[in-house]
Each structure stands twice: as C-alpha cells, then as structure tokens.
N, C-alpha and C positions, 0 to 999 in steps of 0.2 A: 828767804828766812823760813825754817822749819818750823811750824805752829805745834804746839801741845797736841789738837786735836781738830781733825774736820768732819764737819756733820754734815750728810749728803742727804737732804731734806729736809723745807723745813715747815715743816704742821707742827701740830701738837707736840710729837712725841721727843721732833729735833731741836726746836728750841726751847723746850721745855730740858731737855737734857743742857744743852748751851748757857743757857743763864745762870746757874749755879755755879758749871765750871768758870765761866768766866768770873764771876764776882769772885770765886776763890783766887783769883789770879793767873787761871791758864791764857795760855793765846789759844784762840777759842774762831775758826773758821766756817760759816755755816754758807751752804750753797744749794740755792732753792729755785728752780728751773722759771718760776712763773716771774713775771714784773712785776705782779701786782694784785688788789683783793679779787678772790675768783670763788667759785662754788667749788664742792666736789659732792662726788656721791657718798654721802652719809645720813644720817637718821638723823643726826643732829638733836640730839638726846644729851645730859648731861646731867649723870646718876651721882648721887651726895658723894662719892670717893671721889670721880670728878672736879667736883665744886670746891673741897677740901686741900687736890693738889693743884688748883690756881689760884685759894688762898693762899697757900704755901708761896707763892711767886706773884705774889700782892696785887691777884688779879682778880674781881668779884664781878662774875656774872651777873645778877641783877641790875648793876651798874655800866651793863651795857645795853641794857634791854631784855636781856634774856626772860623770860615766860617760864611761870613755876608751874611745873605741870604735877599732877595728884593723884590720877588715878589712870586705870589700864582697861580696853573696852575692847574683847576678842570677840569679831565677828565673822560670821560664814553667812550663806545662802538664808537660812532661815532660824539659826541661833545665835544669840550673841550673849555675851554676857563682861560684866561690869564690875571691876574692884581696887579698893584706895591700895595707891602702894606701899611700900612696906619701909620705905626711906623717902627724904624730900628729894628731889630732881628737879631739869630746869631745862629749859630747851633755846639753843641761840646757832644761829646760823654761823659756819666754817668760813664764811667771808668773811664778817667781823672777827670772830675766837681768834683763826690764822692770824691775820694781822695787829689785834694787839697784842701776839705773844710775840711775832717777830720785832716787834718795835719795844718791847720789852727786852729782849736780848740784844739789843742794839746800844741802849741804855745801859746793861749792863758789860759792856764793852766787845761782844762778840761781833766780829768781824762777817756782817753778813752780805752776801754777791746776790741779790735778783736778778730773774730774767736771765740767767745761765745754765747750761747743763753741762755735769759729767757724762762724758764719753768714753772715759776710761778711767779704773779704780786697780793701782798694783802695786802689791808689796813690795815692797824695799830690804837694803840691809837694814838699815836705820826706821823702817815706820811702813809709808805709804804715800806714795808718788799719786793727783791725780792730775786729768788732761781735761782742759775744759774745751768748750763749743767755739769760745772766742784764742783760741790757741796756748790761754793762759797755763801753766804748769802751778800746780800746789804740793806741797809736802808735809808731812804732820806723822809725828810717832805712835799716833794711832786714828783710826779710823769706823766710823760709824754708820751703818743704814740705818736710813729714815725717810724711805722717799714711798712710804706707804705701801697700797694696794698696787702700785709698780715696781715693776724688779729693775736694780739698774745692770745693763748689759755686763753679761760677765761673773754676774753672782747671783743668778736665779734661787728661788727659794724650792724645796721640797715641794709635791704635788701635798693638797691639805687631803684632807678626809670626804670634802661633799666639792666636787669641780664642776658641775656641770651645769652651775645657775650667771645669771648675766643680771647686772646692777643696774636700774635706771632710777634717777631723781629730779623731780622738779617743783618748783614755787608757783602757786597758787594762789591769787584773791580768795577769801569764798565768799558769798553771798551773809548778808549780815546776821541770819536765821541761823545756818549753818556752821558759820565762826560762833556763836555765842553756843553752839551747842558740842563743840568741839572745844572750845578752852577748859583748860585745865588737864585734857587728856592728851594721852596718845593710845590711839585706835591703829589696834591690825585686825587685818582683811587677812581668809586662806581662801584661797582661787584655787580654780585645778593646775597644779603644778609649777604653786609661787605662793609669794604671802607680800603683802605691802601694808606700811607704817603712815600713818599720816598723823601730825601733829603742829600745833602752831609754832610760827617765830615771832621775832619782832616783827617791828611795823606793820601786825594785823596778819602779817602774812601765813599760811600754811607749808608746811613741808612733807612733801610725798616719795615715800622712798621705797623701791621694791623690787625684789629679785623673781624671775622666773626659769626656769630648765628649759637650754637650748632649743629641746627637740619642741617645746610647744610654740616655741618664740618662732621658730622656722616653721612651723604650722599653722600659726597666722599672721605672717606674712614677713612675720623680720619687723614689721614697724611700731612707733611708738602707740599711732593713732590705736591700731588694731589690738597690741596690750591694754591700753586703757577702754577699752571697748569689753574686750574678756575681764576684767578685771570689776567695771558698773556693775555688766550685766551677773555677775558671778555673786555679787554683794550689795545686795540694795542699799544698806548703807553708806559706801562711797558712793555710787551710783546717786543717793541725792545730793550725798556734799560735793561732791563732781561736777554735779548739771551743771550748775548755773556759775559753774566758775570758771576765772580767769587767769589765763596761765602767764606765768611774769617770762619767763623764759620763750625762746622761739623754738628750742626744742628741747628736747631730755638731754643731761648726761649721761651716761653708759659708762659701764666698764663691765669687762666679760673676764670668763677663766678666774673668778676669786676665791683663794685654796680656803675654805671655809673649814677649818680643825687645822691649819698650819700652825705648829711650835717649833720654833728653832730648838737644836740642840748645840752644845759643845763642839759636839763633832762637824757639826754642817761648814764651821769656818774656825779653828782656834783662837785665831788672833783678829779678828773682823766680830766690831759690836754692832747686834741688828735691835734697834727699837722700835718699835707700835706693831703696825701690821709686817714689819717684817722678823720682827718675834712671835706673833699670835696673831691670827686670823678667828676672831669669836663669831659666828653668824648674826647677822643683824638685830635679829627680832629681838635681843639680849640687851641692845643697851648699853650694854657694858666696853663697847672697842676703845672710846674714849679715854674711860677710867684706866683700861687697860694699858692703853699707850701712853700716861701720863703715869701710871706707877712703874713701865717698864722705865720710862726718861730717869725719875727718880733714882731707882735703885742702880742702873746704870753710872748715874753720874756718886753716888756712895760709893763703891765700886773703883770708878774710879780717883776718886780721890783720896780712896785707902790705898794705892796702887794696887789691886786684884786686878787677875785675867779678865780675859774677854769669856776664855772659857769657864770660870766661877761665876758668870756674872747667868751666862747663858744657861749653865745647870739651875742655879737657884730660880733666875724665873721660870723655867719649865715647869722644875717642883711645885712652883704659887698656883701659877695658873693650866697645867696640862690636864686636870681633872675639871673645871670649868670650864674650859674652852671643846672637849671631848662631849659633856654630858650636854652644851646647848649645839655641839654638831651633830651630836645623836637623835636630837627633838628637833632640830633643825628639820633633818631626811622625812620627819614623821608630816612637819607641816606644808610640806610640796608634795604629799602623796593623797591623793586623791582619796583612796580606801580608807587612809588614815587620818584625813580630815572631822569626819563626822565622828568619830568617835571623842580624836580632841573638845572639839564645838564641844559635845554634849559634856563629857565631864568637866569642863571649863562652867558652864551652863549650871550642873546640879552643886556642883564642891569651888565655886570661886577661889577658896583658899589655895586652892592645887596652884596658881596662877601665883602666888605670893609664893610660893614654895618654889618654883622654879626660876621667880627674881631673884631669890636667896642666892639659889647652889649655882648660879651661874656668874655672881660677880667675884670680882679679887675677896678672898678672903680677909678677914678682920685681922687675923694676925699677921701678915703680910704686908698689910697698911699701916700698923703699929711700927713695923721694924721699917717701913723707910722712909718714916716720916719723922 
C-alpha cells in the first residue's frame, strides 16, 4: 500500500510534522532508527515559540517536569555577566520531549516503525520508494527529512557556513550549592575555541552542552576528559559547578562536522521535504534550533495540506529564517575566537542589554509564527 507520506525521522521536527497530517486523514508513515527514549546532543532549551508549538499538539512542558528557566548568565575567564530574558522559556530533556511526541503521533494514527533505518530513500514515478535495514520496502507520494544533525545516505545536505566545531553533551548531578545557584538560568562559558551551555533539567539534574573547533580538540588530545579540563580551567565558573559533580552518563555524546548557517533551498531537492536541522542548522548558543524545527514541521505540514510543493514550502522557510540563522552563525565565529572573546565578555559585562538584543534577532520571527499557527 502506498502511504500519503513518510517521515524519515523522528524528533521533534518529524512527528511534530506527522500528527497533524495524520489526524487530517493522511496515511501517515514515520520511521525513527532508535527503539527507544535515548539522549541526543542538544541544549535542551525550550524558547516561548517552542512551548507555543507543543501547546499547539496538546503537549505542556511543565507537565512533564520541565524547569522555567529566566535568566542568561555569559561568562569568560574573568567577566561575566547576568540578565532576565526577554521571553518565558523552559528546559526539558530530548529523552522525555522525543518520546511524548512519538507517542503522540501514534495516537493520532501515524503509523510509526522503531529501532529501524532507512538505507535507501528514491524517487519514483509515482512518489518515493524507501528500503529498510530489516529488508522492508515502503512507498509514499511524498517524502520528508527529519532525521536531524545526520544526513541519510544519499541526500547529504550543503556544507553550513561555520564546519569546523564538534558537539559534546552530558547530564550531571551538581552539588546542592551549585544546583540552587544555577536554577533558573542557563549559563555559557567562551573557552579558547568553543563555548558551552549548562542549564538544569528535570529530576535536579544539569545539562551540559558544548562545541569546540577540531584543531583544539586534536590539541588536547581528542578526549572528553581533556575538554572538560580546558573548559574548568578556562572558566572558573563551570570549574566550580563542575567540581564536585557527578556525571549521569559513562561518557559524552558527540557529534562532529555540524553545518552551523545550513538553510535548504528549493533547489537542493524540488520534490524532497527537509524539516529541523535538515532545513536549518542555527548555532547552539541561540536557543532557538528547537523552535525552529517545530515551526519548520508546522508550516510544512500547512503546506502540505494545501497541496503546495516541496519547493514553496522550502523558499518560504528560507525567507522566515535565513537572516536569523546567518546573523547567530555570524556571532557564532566571533565566540570561538579567542581575540574576539574578550571583547564580547566586556560589552556583554558594560550593556547587558546587548544580550537581549541578540535573543531577539535570532529567533523565528513574530510574523512567521502568526502565519503557521
């Protein structure tokens, strides 16, 4: 049987796209490589646009534990500085989010496969043919990417604008001093050639998330111990919410090669719908990838249920977000450079505001969010 549509991922962005279609009535196939709840590398941030489009799909983070975070706290070697943000936010781990949004689209009749992968993804007369791990054959009159910060074989995405940084994340106890003095925020660190996020989740717990530039990562030594080490000693700050903590994981996540300023266009595939990060790759420190990949699912699934292209679907998100996603890969470069660190710190340090200004111009725009919701 040939399905309406198959979503080849599934986070945020893929069954956040799925569930709509499906309660419209499509046949609705979603195929998500893992078995079951797992972490991934993210910041796990969750900005009021966010929270908005999992109201939208009668999902309420608070109601899962998630943690209201309130304020932003930029820190260096010997400046730091402190300020409320400019919207409400809320921070919940990708273990739980993922899986109540698959079990959400399950609900609403999408047909979802665990614990399989596509190994092959190809057009058709009729749609798109795919080939699974377990020998299965699928078919469906169109087809979607969602399978994140990985590309699936076959339909690599453009190089972004900043390539040269590698993603580690990990969960943390902290010490009961250092949890009470970290709630409410999320705190980044600039090290010499990286930046890293730490902020609370549920169950008490912390999340630490942070990218560095290969060449220093191979400068001391490739490993996680040794980052987290450049990383204490760089920022007294983490350095004491660090000490005395306990790490939930037996190692980091990783993920490397992340095209930080990637926007699909039209042209990269006509007929092939790409959503989240294989639409837009926003740089970490932003905040914003979440939102992002829940307004690309959105307006995707409008989109399709007006029958438009894949290529109308692709121009118009470019338009929403290729100027936010450009201006935090711009400042992105600035806070992995060394030279450019201390200048940040300090004007961060004398004008706080500057720091609300940059949470502005780097989310989805307001009108944008009007029109697909």
């Amino acid at each position: 049987m040939t399905d309406d549509l198959l979503v080849v991922g599934g986070g945020p962005a893929g069954a956040a796209l799925a569930i709509p279609l499906a309660l419209a009535g499509r046949r609705v196939t979603l195929v998500e490589r893992t078995s079951g709840p797992h972490d991934k590398v993210c910041g796990e941030f969750v900005s009021h646009e966010a929270i908005a489009y999992l109201a939208a799909l009668g999902i309420e983070p608070a109601a899962l534990g998630a943690v209201p975070i309130g304020r932003l706290r930029l820190a260096g070697r010997r400046l730091s500085a402190t300020v409320a943000l400019p919207f409400a936010a809320m921070s919940l781990s990708r273990r739980v989010l993922d899986e109540v949004l698959l079990a959400r689209a399950a609900t609403a009749g999408v047909r979802v496969r665990r614990g399989r992968r596509v190994l092959a993804l190809e057009p058709t007369a009729t749609g798109f043919s795919a080939r699974l791990d377990d020998g299965t054959a699928l078919a469906a009159r169109q087809a979607v990417l969602a399978t994140g910060k990985h590309d699936l074989r076959g339909h690599p995405r453009a190089p972004g604008r900043q390539n040269d940084l590698v993603g580690f994340k990990s969960h943390f106890r902290l010490a009961p001093d250092e949890a009470r003095a970290l709630a409410g925020h999320v705190e980044l660190a600039l090290f010499a050639d990286g930046y890293a996020g730490l902020e609370p989740i549920e169950h008490g717990l912390a999340n630490l998330c942070l990218v560095v530039r290969r060449a220093r990562l191979a400068a001391l030594g490739g490993t996680w111990a040794a980052v987290l080490a450049h990383v204490t000693r760089a920022v007294p700050l983490f350095g004491r919410r660090l000490a005395c903590a306990t790490a939930i994981q037996a190692r980091p996540l990783t993920v490397a090669a992340i095209p930080y300023g990637f926007v699909s266009s039209s042209a990269d595939r006509p007929d092939l719908w790409r959503i989240g990060d294989q639409a837009a790759v926003i740089p970490s420190f932003s905040g914003d990838g979440l939102s992002m990949a829940l307004h690309s699912a959105r307006l995707a699934a409008d989109h399709l249920l007006a029958g438009r292209s894949a290529a109308a679907f692709q121009t118009q998100l470019a338009a929403e977000l290729g100027a936010q996603v450009g201006r935090a890969t711009m400042l992105s470069r600035l806070l992995v450079d060394p030279r450019a660190q201390g200048g940040l710190l300090l004007a961060a340090h004398l004008v706080p505001g500057l720091m609300r200004l940059v949470a502005r111009a780097t989310r989805v725009p307001a009108p944008a969010l009007l029109a697909a919701t």
